[in-house]
N, C-alpha and C positions, 0 to 999 in steps of 0.2 A: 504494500500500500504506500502511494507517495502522497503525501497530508500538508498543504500548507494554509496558514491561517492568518486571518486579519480578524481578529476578536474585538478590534474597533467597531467595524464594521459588521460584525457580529456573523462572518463568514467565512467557509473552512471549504476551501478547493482538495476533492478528493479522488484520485483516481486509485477504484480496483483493480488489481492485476491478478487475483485468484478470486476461489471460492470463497475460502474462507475472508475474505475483504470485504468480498458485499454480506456476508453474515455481521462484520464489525459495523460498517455503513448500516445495516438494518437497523441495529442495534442503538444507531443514535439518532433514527429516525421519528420523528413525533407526529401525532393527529396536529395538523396547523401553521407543522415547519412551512419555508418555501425552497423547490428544488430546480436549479437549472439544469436543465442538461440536453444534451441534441438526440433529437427522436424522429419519426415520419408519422405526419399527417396526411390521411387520405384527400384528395381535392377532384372535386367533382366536376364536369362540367356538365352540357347538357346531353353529350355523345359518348364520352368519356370518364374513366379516374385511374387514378393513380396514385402512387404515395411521393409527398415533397420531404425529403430533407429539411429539416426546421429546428432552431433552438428554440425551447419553453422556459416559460415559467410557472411552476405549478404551486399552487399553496394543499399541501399534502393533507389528503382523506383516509388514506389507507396504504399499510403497505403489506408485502406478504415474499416470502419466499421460503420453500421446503428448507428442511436440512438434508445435507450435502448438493445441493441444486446448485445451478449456476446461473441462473438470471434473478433479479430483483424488479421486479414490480411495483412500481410506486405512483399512486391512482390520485389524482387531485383533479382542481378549477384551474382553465389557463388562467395565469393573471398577465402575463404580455407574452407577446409573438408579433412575427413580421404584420405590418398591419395591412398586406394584401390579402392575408390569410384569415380575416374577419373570424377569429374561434375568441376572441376573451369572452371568457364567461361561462366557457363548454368545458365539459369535461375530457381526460385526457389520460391513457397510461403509460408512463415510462418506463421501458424495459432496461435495465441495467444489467452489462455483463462484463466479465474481463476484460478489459482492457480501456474502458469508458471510465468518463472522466464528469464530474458534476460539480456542481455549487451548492452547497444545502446552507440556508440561511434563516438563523432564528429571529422570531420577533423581539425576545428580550435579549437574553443572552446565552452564551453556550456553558453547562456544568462543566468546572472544572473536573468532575465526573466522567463525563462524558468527552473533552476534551484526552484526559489521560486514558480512556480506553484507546482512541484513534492515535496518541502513541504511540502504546503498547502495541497496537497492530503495527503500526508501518516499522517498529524495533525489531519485530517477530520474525523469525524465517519460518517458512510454510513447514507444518510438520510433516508430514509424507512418511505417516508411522500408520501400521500395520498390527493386527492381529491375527495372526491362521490359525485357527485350534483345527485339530486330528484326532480321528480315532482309528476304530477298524472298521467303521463303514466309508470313509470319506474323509473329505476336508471343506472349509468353510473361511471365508478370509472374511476381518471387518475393517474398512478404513477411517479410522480416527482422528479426526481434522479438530478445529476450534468449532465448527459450526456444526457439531454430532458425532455419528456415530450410525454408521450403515453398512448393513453386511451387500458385497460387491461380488463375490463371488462363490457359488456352492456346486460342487462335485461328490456323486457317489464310486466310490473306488473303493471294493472290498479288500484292504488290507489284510489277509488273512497269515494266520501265524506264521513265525520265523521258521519256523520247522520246516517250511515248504518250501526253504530254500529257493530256488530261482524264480519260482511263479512268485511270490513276495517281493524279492529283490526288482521284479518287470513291472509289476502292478506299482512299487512305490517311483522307480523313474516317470512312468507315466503321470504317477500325479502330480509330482517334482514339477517336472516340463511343464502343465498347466500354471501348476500356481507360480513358477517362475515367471510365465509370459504374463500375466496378471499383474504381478510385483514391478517387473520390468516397466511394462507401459504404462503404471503409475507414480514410476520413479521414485521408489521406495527407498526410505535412508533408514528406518529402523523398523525392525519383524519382532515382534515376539510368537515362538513357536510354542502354542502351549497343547494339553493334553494329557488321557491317562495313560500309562506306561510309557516304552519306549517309543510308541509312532513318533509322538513330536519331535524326536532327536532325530533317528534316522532321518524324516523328511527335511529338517532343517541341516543336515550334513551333503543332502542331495540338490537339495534350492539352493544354497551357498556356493556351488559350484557354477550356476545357471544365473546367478544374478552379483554382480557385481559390486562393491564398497557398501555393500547393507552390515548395518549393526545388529546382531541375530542376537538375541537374546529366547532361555527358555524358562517355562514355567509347568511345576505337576498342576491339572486343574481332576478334578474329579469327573469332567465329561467331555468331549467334542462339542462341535458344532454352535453353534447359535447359545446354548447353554453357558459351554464354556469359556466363550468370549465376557458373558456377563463374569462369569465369576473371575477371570483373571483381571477385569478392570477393578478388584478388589485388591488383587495381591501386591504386598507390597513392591517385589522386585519388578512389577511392571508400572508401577506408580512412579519408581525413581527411574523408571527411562524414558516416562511418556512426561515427566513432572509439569512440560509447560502447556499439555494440552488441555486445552477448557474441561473436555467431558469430564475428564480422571480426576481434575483438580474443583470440580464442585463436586464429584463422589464423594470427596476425602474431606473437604468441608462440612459436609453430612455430618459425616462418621466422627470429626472432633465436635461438633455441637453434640453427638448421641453418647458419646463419651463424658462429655460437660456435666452435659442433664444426668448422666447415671453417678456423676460425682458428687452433683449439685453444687459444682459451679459456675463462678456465675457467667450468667448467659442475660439476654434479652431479645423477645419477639412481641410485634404488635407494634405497627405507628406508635403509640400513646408510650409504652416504656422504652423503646428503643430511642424516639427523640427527649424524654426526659434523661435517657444513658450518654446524647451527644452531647448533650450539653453542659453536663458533667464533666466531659474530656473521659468518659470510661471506656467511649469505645474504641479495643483494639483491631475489629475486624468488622466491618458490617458487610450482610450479604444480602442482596435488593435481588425481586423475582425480574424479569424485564416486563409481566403482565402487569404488575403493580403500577409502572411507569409508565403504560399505556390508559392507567385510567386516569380521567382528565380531574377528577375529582379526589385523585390523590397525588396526581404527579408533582404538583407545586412542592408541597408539605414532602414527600421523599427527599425531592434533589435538593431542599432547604437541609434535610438531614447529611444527604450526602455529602454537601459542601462544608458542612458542621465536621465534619471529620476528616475531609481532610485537612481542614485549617489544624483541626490537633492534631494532624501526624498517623491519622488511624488510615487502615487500607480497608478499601471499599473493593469489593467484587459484584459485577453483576450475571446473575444465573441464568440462561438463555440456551446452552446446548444439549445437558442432561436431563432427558424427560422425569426419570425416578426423580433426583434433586428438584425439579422444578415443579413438581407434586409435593414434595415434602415442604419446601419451603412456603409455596403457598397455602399449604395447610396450617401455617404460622401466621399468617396473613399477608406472607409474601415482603415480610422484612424482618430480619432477625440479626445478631451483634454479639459476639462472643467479646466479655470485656475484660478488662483490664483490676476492676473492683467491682463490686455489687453497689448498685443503686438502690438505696429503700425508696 
């Protein structure tokens, strides 16, 4: 992500260059912002149409985009365009993708919040980190980005015992060679091969061969497949290789508030004690839902908290790529603060 800013002016030139970009850009987008960016308008005549190339302006209704997608969608009112193009006033959706470049412009001003996230992203190198879990039916790859968490690749390949000597040793090349071309065409920089028994090693001793400068890490998980991707994003040795990816790192933020509560330490959730805990300077760590900050009827009162901590030195996280985390927290009500001291 390349980020430059004029906070005078109350606007932040930003161009995507990956997925995970426009999930950062999602992320600081609000009901009311206004967005520039170059799009195609359809122009009619009375024999004819066509689409023109055009720059908008849009004061943003809605936005939307999957996890792990690659376009962004961003649905407003035009508020200027060429004025042969007679649309102010219409609605309008801009499609965002790699390599596009936009203006988003607040009416007040930008959270220092939100500002430091679009840091953090353009700091960031794209993670390009992997999961394969294996067993004896198959394999199953997940790819682990900032913006989620989605399985991209499943094969049945009956690994059958070692015993069987060569039929084994052919069935596991072949699954090798898929999931290498897999790995390969997503330019993979870190694998963790997990699984029960030995499958995961062997196939991670045969993909290593087929894919180049990847950092292969392994892990025992109790299952293959779909199951044991979930469980390995628990373990620790794959938390300290994936450490700066969003999914894993609001996992683990979970697990130290569920640790907190079973210490009964202090912790805070609820607008009401979490901003009586910023004001205090108690909080060490606040974590915001990003649905929270979509509702208009609380987002003032959040980002007043947000910016409440960072003036004391507290780090703010906003939760947005792990569905389990992004359930749990809004069952808090969608803002909660592991602190420093307890607040009566």
């Amino acid at each position: 992500m390349k980020v430059s800013a004029d906070r005078k002016l109350k606007q932040i030139r930003i161009k995507a260059e990956n997925a995970d970009d426009l999930w950062e850009l999602y992320n600081v987008l609000y009901v009311g912002d206004i967005i520039v960016g170059r799009t195609t308008r359809e122009v009619k005549t009375s024999t004819s149409s066509w689409r023109r190339p055009v720059t908008l302006t849009l004061r943003i209704e809605w936005a939307e985009m999957q996890p792990m997608g690659d376009r962004l969608r961003v649905h407003g009112i035009i508020l200027e365009c060429p004025e042969d193009l007679d649309a102010r006033g219409k609605h309008h959706t801009l499609t965002i993708k790699p390599g596009d470049e936009v203006v988003l412009i607040k009416d007040k001003s930008w959270s220092d919040a939100d500002v430091n996230r679009l840091k953090e992203a353009q700091a960031r190198t794209p993670s390009n980190v992997f999961i394969v879990s294996v067993d004896d039916t198959g394999a199953t790859i997940a790819a682990l980005t900032n913006s989620g968490m989605a399985v991209i690749f499943e094969e049945e390949n009956k690994l059958i015992d070692k015993a069987e000597g060569s039929i084994y040793r052919e069935r596991l090349k072949e699954l090798a060679a898929k999931v290498a071309a897999v790995l390969n065409e997503k330019r993979a920089i870190v694998v963790a091969f997990v699984g029960p028994s030995f499958f995961k090693d062997d196939l991670k001793d045969e993909v290593v061969k087929l894919v180049k400068g990847i950092r292969a890490i392994t892990a025992d998980t109790s299952y293959g497949g779909y199951a044991g991707i979930l469980e390995a994003m628990k373990r620790d040795e794959i938390k300290k290789a994936f450490v700066e990816n969003q999914v894993i790192f609001e996992s683990s933020l979970v697990e130290e508030f569920t640790k907190r509560i079973a210490k009964d330490e202090p912790i805070a959730y609820g607008i009401d004690a979490v901003e009586a805990a910023a004001r205090a300077g108690a909080v060490e760590t606040l974590v915001v839902s990003r649905d929270i900050l979509q509702n208009q009827e609380t987002r003032q009162r959040v980002m007043a908290v947000m910016d409440e901590v960072y003036k004391r030195h507290g780090v703010v996280r906003l939760f947005s790529a792990n569905r389990e985390a992004l359930t749990w927290l809004n069952g808090f009500g969608g803002i909660a603060a592991l602190l420093r001291f307890s607040v009566s």
